[in-house]
C-alpha positions as CSV (number, residue, x, y, z in Angstrom):
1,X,13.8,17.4,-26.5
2,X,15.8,18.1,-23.2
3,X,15.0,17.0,-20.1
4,X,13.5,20.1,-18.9
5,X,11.0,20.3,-22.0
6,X,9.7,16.8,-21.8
7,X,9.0,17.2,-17.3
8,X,7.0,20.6,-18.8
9,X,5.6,18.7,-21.2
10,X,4.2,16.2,-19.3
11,X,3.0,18.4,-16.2
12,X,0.8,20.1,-19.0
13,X,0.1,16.9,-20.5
14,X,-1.4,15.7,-16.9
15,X,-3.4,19.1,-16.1
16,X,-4.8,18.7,-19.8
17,X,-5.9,14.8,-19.2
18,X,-7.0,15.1,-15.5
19,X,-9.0,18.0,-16.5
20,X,-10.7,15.9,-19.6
21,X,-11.7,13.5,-16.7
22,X,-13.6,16.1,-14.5
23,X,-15.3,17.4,-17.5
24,X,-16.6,13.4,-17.7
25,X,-17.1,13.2,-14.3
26,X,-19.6,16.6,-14.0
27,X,-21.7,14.8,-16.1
28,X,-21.9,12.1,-13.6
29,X,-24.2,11.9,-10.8
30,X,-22.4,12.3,-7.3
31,X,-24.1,9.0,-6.1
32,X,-22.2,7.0,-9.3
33,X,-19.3,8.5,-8.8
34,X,-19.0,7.6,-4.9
35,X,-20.5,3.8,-5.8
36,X,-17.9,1.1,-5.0
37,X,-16.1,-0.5,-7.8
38,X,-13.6,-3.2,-8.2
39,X,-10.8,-0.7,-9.1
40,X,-8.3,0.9,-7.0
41,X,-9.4,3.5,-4.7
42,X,-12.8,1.8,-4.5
43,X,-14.4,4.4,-7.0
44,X,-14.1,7.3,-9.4
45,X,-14.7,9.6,-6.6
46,X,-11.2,7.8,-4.6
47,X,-9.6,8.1,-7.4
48,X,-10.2,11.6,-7.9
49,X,-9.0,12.4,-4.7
50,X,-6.1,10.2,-4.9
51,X,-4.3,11.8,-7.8
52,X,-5.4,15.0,-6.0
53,X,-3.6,13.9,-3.0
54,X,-0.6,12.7,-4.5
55,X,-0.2,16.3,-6.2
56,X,-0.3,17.8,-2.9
57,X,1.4,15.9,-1.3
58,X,4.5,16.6,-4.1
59,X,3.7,20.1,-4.0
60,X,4.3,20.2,0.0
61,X,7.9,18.2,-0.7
62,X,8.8,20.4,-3.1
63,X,7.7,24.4,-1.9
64,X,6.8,23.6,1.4
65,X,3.1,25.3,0.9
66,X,-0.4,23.5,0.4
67,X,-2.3,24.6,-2.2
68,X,-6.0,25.3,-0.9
69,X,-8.5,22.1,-1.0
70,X,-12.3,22.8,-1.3
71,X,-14.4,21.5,0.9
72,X,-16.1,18.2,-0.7
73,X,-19.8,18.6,0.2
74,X,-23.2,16.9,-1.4
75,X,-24.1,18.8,-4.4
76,X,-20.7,20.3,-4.9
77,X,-18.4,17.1,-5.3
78,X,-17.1,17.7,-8.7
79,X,-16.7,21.2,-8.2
80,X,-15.2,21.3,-5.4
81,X,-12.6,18.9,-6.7
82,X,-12.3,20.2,-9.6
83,X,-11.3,23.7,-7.7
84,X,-8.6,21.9,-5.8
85,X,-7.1,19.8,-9.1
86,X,-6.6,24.1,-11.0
87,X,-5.3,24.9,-7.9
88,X,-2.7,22.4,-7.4
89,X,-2.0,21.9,-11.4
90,X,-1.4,25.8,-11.4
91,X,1.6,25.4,-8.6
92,X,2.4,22.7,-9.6
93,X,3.3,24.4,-13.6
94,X,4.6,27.1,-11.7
95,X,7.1,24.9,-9.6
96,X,8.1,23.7,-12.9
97,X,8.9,26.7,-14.4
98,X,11.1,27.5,-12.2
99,X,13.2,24.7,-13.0
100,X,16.1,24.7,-14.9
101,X,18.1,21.5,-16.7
102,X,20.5,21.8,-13.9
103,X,17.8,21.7,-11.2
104,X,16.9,18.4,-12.6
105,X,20.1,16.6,-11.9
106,X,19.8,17.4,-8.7
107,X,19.8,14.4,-6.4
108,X,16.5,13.9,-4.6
109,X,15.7,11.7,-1.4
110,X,12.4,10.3,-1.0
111,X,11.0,7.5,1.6
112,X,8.4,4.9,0.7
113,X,7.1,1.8,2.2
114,X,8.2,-0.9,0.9
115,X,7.0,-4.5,2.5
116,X,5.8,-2.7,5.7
117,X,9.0,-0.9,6.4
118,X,9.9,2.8,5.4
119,X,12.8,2.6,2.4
120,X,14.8,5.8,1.4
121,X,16.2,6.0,-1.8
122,X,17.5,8.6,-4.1
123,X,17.1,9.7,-7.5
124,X,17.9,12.5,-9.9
125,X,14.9,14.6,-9.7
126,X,14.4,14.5,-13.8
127,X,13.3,10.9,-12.7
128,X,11.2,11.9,-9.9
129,X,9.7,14.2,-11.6
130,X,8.8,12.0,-14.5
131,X,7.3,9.4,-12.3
132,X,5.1,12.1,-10.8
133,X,3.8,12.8,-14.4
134,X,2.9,10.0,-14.9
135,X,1.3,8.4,-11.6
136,X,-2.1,9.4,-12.7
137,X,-2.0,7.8,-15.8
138,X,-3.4,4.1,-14.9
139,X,-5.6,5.7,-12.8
140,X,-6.9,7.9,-15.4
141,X,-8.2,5.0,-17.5
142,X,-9.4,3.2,-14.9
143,X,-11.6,6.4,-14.2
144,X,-12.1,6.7,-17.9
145,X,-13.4,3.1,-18.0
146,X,-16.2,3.4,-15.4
147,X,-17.2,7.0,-17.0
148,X,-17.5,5.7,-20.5
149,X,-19.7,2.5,-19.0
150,X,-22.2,5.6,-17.5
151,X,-22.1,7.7,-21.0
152,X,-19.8,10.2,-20.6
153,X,-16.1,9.1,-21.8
154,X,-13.7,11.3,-21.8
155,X,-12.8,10.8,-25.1
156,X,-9.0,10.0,-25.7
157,X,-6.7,10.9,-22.9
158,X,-3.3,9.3,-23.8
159,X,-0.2,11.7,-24.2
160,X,0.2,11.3,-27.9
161,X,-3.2,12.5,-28.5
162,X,-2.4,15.4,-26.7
163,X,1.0,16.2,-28.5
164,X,-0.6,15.5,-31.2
165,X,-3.5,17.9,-30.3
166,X,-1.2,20.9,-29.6
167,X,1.4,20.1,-32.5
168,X,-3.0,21.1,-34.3
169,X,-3.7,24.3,-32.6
């Protein structure tokens, strides 16, 4: 598998798992999702918005445009989110079809806090790109905890069962 096929492959990986989760989370009522937990984020409804943020936030670095975010309003939390995650998982696949093997050699620069002071460092993007895969991940299955302790798991969301699932169909 080259470089290129496994970023694509975990981009559709992520929009696969994170959309398992909502699916979960609709059957969820608004006032569990927003209750505080001991996880990060405070609750399934911070995390929600945190791997939606962090999604944006890559898509802005990377094309320079903001997908559109729908307004989050009693009665309409999940689908409004939900709204936001196909928006940003569809430019965000789109972005990464446009990439090529070379693209991801590419050196990018990036700045992050680190102990209260901004760092920049650089990394080929094939790296960057990987660790924006998979930054969801641990928050997934902390979300997939708390939604399987209310009844409504999202069943396995790990990236073998999905290769596994489309190796099936």
């Amino acid at each position: 598998m080259s470089k290129l096929e496994m970023v694509r492959s975990l981009f559709e990986y992520n929009e696969w798992a994170n959309s398992r989760l909502l699916e979960a989370a609709a059957q969820v009522s608004e006032e569990e999702l927003a209750r505080e937990r001991s996880v990060a984020f405070g609750s399934v409804h911070g995390i929600l918005l945190h791997i939606l943020a962090s999604h944006v936030s890559w898509l802005i670095k990377w094309t320079g445009e903001t997908p559109p975010i729908a307004r989050v309003e009693p009665g309409r939390v999940v689908p409004a989110i939900s709204q936001s995650y196909r928006d940003a998982h569809e430019r965000l696949l789109a972005f990464v079809g446009t990439l090529t093997d070379a693209h991801l050699d590419d050196v990018a620069s990036l700045i992050d806090p680190q102990d209260g002071e901004w760092r920049q460092w650089q990394r080929p993007l094939w790296q960057v790109m990987l660790s924006v895969g998979s930054h969801a991940m641990p928050h997934r299955g902390e979300a997939a905890m708390i939604l399987s302790e209310l009844g409504s798991s999202p069943g396995e969301i790990d990236y073998s069962m999905w290769c596994w699932r489309m190796r099936a169909e």
